[in-house]
N, C-alpha and C positions, 0 to 999 in steps of 0.2 A: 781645382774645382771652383766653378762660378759661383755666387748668390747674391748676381743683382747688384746693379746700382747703387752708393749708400743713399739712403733716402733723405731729407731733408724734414727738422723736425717737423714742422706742423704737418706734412703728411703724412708720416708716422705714426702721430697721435691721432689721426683721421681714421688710418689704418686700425690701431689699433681695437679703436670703439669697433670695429667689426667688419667697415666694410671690404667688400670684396675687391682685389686688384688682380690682374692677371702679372705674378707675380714669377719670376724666371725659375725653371725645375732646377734641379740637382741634376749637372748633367753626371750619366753614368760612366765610372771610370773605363769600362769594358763597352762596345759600339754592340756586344749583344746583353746587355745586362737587365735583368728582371724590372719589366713596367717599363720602359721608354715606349710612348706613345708615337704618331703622329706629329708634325711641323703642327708649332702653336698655332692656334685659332682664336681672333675674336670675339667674345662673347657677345650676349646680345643685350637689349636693353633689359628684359626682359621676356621669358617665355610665353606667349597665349596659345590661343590654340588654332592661330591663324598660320603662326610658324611651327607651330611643333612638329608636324611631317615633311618639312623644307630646311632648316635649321640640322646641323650634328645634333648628337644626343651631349657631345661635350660641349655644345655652347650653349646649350639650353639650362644643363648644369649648373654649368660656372657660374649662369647669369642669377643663379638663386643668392639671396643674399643669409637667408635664415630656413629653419626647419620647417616640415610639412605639418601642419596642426592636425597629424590624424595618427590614428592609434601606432605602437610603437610597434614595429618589425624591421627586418633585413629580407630584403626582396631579393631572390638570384642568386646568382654564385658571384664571389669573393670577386672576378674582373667581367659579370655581367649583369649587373643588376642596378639596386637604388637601396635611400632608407626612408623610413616616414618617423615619424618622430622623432629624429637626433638630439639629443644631447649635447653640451659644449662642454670641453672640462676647462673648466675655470685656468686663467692665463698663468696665474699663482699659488702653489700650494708649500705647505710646510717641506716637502720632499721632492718638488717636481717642480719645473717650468716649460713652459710652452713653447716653442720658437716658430719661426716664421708666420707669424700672424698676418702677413698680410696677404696671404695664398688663402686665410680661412678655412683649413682645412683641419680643426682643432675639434672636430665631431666627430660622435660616434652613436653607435646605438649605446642604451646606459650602462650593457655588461661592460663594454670594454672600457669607461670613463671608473666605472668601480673598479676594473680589474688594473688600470693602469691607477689608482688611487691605492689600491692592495698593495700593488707589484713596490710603488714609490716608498711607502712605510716599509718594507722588508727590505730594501736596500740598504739604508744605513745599519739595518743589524748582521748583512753576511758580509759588508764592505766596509772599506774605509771612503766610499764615495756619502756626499753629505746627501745626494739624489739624484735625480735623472730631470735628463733634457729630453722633451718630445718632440719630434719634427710632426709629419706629416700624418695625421688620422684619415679624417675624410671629411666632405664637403657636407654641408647642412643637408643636402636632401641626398647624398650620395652620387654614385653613375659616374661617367665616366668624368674627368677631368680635362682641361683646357689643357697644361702641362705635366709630361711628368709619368705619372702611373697607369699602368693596364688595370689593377688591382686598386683596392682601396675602397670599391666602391659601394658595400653594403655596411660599412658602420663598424667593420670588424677586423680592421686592419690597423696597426702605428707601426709607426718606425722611432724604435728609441736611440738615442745617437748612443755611443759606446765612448760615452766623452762624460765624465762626471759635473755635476752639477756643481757651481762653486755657491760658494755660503753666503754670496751678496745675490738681491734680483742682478739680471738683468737690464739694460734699459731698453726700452723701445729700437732704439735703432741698433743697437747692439742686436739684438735678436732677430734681426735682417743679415745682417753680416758678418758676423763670428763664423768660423766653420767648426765643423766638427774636425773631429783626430783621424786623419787615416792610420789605419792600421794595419793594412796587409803594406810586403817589404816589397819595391821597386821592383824586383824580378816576379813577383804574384806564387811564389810556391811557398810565401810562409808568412807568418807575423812579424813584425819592425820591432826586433827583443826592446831597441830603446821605448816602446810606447808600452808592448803588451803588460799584461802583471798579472798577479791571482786575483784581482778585483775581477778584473775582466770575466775570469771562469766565474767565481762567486753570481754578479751579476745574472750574465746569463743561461747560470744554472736557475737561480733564484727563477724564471723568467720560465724557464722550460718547465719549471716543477708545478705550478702553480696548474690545478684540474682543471680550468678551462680552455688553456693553453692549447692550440690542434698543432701549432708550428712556430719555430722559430728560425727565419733562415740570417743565415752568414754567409760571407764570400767562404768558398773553401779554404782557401788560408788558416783561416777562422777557426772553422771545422774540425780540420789539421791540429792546430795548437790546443783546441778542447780535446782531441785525442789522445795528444799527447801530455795533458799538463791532468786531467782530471781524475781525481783521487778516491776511495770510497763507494759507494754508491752511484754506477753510470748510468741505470736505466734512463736518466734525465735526456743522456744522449741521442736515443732516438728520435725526438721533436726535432733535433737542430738537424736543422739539413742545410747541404751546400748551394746554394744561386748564383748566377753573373751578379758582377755588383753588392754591395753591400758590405764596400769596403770601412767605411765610414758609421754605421748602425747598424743593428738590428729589426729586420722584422716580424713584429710579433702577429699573430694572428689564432684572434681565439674561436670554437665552436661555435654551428650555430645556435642563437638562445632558443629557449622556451616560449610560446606565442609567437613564430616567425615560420608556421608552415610551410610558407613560399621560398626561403631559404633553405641553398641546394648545398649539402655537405661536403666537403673535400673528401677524397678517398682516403683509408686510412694510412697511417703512417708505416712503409715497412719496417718490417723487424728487425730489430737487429741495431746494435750502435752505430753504425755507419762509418766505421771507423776500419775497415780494410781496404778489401783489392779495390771495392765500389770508390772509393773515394780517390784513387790513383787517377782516374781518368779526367779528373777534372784539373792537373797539372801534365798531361799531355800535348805536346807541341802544338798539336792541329784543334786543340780547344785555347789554349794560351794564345797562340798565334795563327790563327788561322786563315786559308788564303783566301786572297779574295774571289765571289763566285764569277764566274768566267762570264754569264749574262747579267746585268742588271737588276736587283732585285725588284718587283715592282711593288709599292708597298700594298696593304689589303684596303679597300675602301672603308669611309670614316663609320662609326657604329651611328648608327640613327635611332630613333625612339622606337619604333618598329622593331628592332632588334633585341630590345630588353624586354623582361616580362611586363605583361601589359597593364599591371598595378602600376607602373612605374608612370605611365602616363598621369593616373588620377597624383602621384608626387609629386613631381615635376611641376603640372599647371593647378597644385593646392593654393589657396591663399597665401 
């Protein structure tokens, strides 16, 4: 797994103060795995409203450096929409660090910045992890991204790594290029016993439990191993559900809030722990390995601003 170039300090330290780089995605272990957009795209200097109907809606994004000065919502659904007033969670907390800072994708709307502030303080009490590392949230004003994810783009999306937090920060360029822990095993029908542990359940039970919580997906592997290792109390299990990808983290994704009319709910969660025959198919040959399609996929054309709800313009070109 890639993550870029190491950078050299003083761009680092540039990065970190905020600015925006077009910085290399995660590529996904799996060629069909959850969020893989589009071949990357330049961003622009800036959005107005000369380019906004000529421009992707992922470059006009990118090109945001900071949040919409206008009242707080999640605009759309979870991989079509934007956000207006985002929040940043702070790069450093007592229980949590930030990573990849120079993707700027450390935003959210303010549920999910309190609720990954909750989620990081109950870690150290059902683990022996000291916190969590955060990858990817979403971009200051939301929508679609330059690299990387389908998803993300109202404010209510992270990806926590499944790699514990160690007791020292960070430095700057460290948090460009450390990777997270794979954790599904070489052949993909289960967890690396050398990596996995009961933190891991602990974790991301702690993660499923928490009432704002709509989903928690894992690779199936993942899944698997929570089926089989989780003790007590499983209702937890139904949140966690199987994805391509996601070998490396978790992600979390919470409801939508309260004052966000325009944000469109996910269906709800089916019944049930997910822990039978339903889960068998996601280690079947022709999902594990599957061939390739006999015509050339073509991919779908890029999302344009047209395409998102149309609050999302007054976002976008906000001061």
């Amino acid at each position: 797994m890639s993550h870029g170039a190491r950078l050299g300090a003083a761009r680092v330290a540039l990065l970190v103060a905020g600015l925006v780089a077009a910085g290399l995605a995660l590529p996904a272990p799996s060629a069909r795995a959850q969020d893989i957009t589009q071949a990357n795209v330049a961003p622009l200097a800036a959005p107005t409203p000369r380019n906004a109907d000529s421009a992707t809606a992922k470059q006009l994004f990118g090109a945001v450096r900071g949040p919409a000065d206008l009242s707080t919502r999640a605009i759309g659904f979870y991989s079509k929409g934007c956000l207006a007033g985002a929040q940043v969670l702070p790069v450093n907390g007592r229980t949590w660090q930030a990573m990849r800072l120079s993707r700027n994708r450390n935003w959210g709307h303010p549920d999910l910045v309190a609720f990954l502030e909750r989620f990081a303080t109950r870690v150290p009490a059902v683990s022996n992890w000291p916190g969590i590392l955060v990858g990817d949230m979403s971009q200051p004003r939301g929508g679609p991204m330059l690299t990387g994810h389908a998803s993300h783009q109202i404010g209510l999306d992270a990806d926590i790594w499944l790699t514990p937090m160690p007791k020292r920060s960070f430095t700057a360029e460290e948090r460009e290029t450390i990777s997270a822990t794979m954790i599904v095993r070489p052949d993909r029908l289960d967890v690396d016993a050398k990596v996995w542990t009961s933190a891991h359940v602990a974790v991301i039970k702690a993660a499923a439990q928490d009432p704002e919580v709509e989903r928690v997906l894992v690779n199936a592997a993942i899944k698997k191993a929570l089926c089989r290792d989780a003790t007590g109390d499983r209702a937890w299990l139904q949140k966690v559900r199987p994805y391509w990808g996601h070998d490396y983290h978790m992600h979390v994704r919470i409801a939508c809030p309260t004052g966000s009319p325009d944000c469109r709910p996910q269906d709800a969660v089916v019944p049930g722990e997910g822990c039978g025959s339903e889960l068998n198919w996601w280690f079947s040959e022709g999902n594990l390995r599957p061939k390739p399609p006999k015509k050339p996929v073509t991919p779908p054309p890029p999302m344009m601003l047209k395409d998102l709800p149309p609050a999302c313009r007054e976002v976008v070109l906000a001061p």
